[in-house]
C-alpha positions in Angstrom: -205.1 4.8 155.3 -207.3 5.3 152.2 -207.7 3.0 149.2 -209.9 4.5 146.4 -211.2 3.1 143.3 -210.6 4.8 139.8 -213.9 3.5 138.6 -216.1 4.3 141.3 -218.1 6.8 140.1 -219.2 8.0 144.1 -215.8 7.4 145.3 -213.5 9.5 146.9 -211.8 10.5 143.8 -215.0 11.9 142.4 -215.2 14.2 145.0 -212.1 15.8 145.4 -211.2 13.9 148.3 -208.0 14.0 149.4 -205.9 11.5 151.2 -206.1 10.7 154.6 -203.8 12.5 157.0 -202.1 10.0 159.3 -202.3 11.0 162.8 -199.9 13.6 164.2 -197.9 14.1 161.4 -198.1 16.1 157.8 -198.2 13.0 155.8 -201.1 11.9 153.6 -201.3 8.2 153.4 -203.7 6.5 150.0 -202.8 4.2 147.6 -205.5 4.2 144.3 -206.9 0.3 142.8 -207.4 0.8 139.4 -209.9 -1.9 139.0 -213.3 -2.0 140.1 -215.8 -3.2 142.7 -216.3 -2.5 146.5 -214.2 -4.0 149.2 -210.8 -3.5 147.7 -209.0 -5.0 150.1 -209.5 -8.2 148.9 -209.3 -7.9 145.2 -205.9 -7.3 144.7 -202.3 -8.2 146.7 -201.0 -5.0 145.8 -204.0 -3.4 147.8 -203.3 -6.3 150.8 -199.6 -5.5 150.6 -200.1 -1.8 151.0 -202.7 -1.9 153.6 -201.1 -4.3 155.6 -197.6 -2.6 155.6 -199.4 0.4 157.0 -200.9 -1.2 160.0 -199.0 -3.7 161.1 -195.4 -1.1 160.2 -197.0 2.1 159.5 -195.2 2.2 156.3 -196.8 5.0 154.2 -197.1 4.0 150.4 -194.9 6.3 148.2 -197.1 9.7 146.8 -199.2 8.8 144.2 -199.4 4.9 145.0 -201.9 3.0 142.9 -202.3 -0.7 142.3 -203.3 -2.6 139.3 -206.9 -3.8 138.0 -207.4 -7.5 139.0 -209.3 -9.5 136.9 -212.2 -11.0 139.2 -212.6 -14.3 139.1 -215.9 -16.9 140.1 
């Protein structure tokens, strides 16, 4: 699974990446944070919901998944 950041300027999305390809199959499998930072996992529970849904069920996230800008707090 990849999570990319809108506002990362050297991020995946800046470079044409495309999603990651889950193993043996056709499907791609990334979910966009609109907010900002590094380590996106643990700046948003949308992010946590998505990533953890894949790994622990391999739900994929629906095409075009993205997840709201959190506020960072401290």
């Amino acid at each position: 699974m990849q999570v990319s950041l809108r506002s990362a300027p050297d991020g995946p999305e800046s470079h044409g990446g495309s999603p990651a390809l889950v193993s043996g199959t056709s499907l791609r499998c990334s979910c966009t944070y609109e907010g900002w930072g590094h380590g996106t996992y643990n700046s948003s529970p949308c992010v946590q919901e998505s990533v953890d849904a894949y790994l622990i069920s391999l739900k994929v996230p629906p095409r075009h998944a993205s997840c709201p800008a959190v506020e960072p707090t401290g």
